[in-house]
N, C-alpha and C positions, 0 to 999 in steps of 0.2 A: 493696138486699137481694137475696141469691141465690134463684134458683128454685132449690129442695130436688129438683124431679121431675128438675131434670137434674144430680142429683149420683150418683154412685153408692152401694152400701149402704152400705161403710166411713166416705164422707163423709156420710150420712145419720144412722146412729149411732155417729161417731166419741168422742163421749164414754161411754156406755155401752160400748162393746167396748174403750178402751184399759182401763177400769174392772175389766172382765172379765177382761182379761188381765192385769194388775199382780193382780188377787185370786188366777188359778189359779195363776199363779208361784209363790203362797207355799203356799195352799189349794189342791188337792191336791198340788202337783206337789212344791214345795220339803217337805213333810212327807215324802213318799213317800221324793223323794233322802234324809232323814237316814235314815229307817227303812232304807229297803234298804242303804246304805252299813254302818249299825251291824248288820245282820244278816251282812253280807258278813262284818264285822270280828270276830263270834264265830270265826271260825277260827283265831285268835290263840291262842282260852281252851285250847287242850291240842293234843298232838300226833294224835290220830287221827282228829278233826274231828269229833267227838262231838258239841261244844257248836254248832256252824254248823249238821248234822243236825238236832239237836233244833228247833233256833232254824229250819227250811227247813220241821221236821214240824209248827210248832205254825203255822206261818201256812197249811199247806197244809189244816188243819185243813177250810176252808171249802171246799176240794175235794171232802172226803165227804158234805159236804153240797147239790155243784153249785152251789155262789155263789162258789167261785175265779175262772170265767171271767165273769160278771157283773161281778164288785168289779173285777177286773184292768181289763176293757174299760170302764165306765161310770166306775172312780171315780180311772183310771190313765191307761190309753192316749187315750181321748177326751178329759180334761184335758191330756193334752203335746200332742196333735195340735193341739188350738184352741190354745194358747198358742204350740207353731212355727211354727202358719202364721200367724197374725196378725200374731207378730213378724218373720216376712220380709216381710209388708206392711207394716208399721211400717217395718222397714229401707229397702225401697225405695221409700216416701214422704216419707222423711226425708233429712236433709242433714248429712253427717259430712266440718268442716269444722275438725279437730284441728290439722291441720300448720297453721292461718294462726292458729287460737287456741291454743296449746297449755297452757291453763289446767287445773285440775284438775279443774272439772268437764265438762268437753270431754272431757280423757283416758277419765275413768270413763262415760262416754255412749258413747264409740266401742268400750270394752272390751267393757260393755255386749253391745252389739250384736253384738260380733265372736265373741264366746263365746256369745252365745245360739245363733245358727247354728253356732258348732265342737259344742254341746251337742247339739243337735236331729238332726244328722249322724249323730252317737256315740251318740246314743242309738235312732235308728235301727238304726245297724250290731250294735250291743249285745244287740237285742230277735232281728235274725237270728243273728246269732251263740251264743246260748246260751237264750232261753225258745222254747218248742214251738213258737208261730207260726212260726220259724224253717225248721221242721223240713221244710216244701215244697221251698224254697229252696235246701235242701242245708246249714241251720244247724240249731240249736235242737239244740245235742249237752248243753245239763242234764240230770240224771238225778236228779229229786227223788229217789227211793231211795237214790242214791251221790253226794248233792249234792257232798261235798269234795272225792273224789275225780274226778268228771266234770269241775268246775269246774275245777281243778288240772289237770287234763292238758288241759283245751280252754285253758287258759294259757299251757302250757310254751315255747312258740315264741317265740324273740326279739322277733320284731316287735308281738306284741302288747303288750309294755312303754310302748312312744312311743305306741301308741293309746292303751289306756290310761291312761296318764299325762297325757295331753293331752285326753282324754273328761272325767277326773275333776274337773282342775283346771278346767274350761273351767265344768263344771256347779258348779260350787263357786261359783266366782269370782260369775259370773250370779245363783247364787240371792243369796250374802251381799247382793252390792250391791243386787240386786234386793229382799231385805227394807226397805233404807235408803231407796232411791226408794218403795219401798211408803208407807212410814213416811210419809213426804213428803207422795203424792198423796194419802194417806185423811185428813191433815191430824192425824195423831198426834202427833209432833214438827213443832212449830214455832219457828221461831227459828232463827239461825245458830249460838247453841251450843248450843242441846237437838242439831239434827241434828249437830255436831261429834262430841260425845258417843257418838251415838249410833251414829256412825259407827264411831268406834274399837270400839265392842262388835261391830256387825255384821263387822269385819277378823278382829277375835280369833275370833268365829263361825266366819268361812270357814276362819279356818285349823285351827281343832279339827277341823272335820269334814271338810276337805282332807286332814288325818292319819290320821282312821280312814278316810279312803277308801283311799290310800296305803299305809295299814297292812291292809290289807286286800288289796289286789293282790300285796302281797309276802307275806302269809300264804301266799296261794297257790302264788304261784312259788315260796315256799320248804317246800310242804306235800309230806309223802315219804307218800304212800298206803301201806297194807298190803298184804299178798300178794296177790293176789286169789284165789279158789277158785277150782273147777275151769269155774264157768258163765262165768267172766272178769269178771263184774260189769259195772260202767259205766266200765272203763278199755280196754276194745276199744273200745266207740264212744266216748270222747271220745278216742281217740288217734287219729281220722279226723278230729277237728275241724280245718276250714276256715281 
């Protein structure tokens, strides 16, 4: 039997922290991605971004009350942090050995993996690139007051299409599959066709909400702002965005 004093913590509480991690995947983190994706995607409902405004006014709500930066940091950023860095320990404790098996569950273990880190990355660059923590950095050009329009022009540049697009899909992919593995480890489904089954719903999952993500980046790229007044509003500074 192993002496436990000479293992490290991970190998100490390696069943409680994978446990930890497959739950914030789903709880907070995978909630979070729908909700923010489907608040993104009210930019859709009309042309002068009313309906995304509103839907930007009613979460900022907690703002006037000083529990925006609490709930963000405690019940957001500190769940993605412990679940990307645990999973690039996970990654580099593990063994991704697809090309010699290339089965389908091999495939989906290495996607897995390979998306959690494209996600972790993008969501990183995300948090500098458009919310206020950013804004030391030379990011964080959001303008809750002119949210359509600051988003929409901190978009308008080619190259954020392939980031985006490849940020979205990467977190997509991870959470869906990562509900299925969820399903698995807390012993919800069991069986080779409960999880079959259950598989195909969590696929159709990823890709509804793959769509409102998607439809939601090109809301923006295709979002034509109003005039601005004479103060310039928040389309001078998102038109410096990074």
């Amino acid at each position: 039997m192993a002496d436990s004093s000479n293992q490290g913590f991970f190998q100490r509480n390696h069943f409680l922290l994978r446990r930890l991690h497959s739950l914030t995947g789903v709880v907070p983190v995978g909630v979070f991605l729908c909700v923010h994706l489907t608040v993104n995607a009210t930019i859709l409902a009309d042309d002068d971004g009313t309906g995304f405004q509103t839907a930007v006014d009613g979460l900022h709500l907690l703002g006037d009350l000083g529990l925006l930066p609490i709930v963000e940091i405690v019940g957001i950023f500190l769940p993605i942090l412990f679940h990307g860095v645990l999973g690039v320990q996970i990654w580099l404790s593990g063994r991704i050995n697809v090309t010699a098996h290339p089965y389908g569950g091999n495939i989906r273990y290495t996607l897995q993996r390979i998306t959690g880190l494209v996600a972790f990355a993008f969501i990183l660059y995300h948090v500098w690139h458009l919310h206020w923590l950013g804004k030391p950095f030379g990011g964080g050009v959001f303008v809750d007051e002119d949210a359509a329009v600051s988003t929409a022009a901190a978009l308008q540049a080619w190259y954020y299409v392939p980031i985006y697009v490849i940020g979205i899909a990467a977190a997509v992919y991870h959470l869906a599959n990562g509900i299925w593995t969820f399903l698995i480890t807390w012993g919800i489904t069991v069986g080779p066709q409960a999880q079959r089954r259950v598989g195909w719903v969590c696929a159709a999952f990823g890709v509804l909400v793959g769509l409102v993500g998607l439809g939601a980046l090109r809301g923006f790229r295709t979002f034509e702002p109003p005039v601005a007044d004479d103060s310039g509003s928040a389309v001078a500074v998102a038109e410096q965005a990074p």
